[in-house]
N, C-alpha and C positions, 0 to 999 in steps of 0.2 A: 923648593921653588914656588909651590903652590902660596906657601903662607908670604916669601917677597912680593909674589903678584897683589897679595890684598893690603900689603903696607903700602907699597908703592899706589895702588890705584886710591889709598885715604891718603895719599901726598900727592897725589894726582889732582884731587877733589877742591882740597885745600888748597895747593898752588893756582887752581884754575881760579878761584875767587877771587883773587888777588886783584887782577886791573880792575872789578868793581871797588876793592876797597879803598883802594888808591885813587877812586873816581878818575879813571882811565877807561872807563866803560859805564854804561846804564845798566836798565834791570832787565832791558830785554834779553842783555849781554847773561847775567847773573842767571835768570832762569834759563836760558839754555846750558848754561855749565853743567847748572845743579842736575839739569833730567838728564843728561847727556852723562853728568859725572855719577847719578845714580845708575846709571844701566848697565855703567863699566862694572860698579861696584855690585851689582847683581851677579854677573860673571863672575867677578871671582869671588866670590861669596862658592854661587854653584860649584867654580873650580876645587874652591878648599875642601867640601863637603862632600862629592862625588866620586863616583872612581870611574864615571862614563869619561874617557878620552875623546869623544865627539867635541865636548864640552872646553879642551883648549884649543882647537881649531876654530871655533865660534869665540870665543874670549877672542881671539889673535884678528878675526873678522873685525869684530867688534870694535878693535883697537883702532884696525884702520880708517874704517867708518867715521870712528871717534875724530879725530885729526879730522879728517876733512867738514865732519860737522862744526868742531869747535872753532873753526877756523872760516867756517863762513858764516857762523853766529856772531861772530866776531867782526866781519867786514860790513852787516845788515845792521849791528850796532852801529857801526862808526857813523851808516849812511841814515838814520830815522832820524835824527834831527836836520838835516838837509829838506827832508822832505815833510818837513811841519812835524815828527811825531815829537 
């Protein structure tokens, strides 16, 4: 389980890039993925190498957080050009 958690979150990583590349998104978009999609991948990095079980309760945090950040990175891109950026 530990090692699907760290493929999936470098599929994570790479799918989140995706509306930048496809220029469906800017860079404020992109660099929120990237730090957002590093931190996941921090966790389970920790996940794969640990045997503290603390550590998938905060992974599982993590994720949720994740979603709502990447999702209002996402909506503060749509709107910076509205507002001159």
């Amino acid at each position: 389980t530990r090692l699907q958690i760290l493929l999936y979150t470098v599929m994570l990583i790479v799918v989140s890039v995706l509306p930048f590349v496809f220029k469906m998104s800017g860079p404020f978009y992109l660099a929120g993925a990237l730090l957002l999609g590093g931190g996941f991948l921090y966790y389970a990095v920790l996940l794969m190498k640990g045997n503290d079980e603390s550590i998938a309760m905060k992974t599982f945090g993590y994720s949720i957080w994740y979603l709502m950040a990447i999702f209002t990175v996402l909506l503060i891109d749509h709107y910076l050009p509205l507002l001159g950026w």
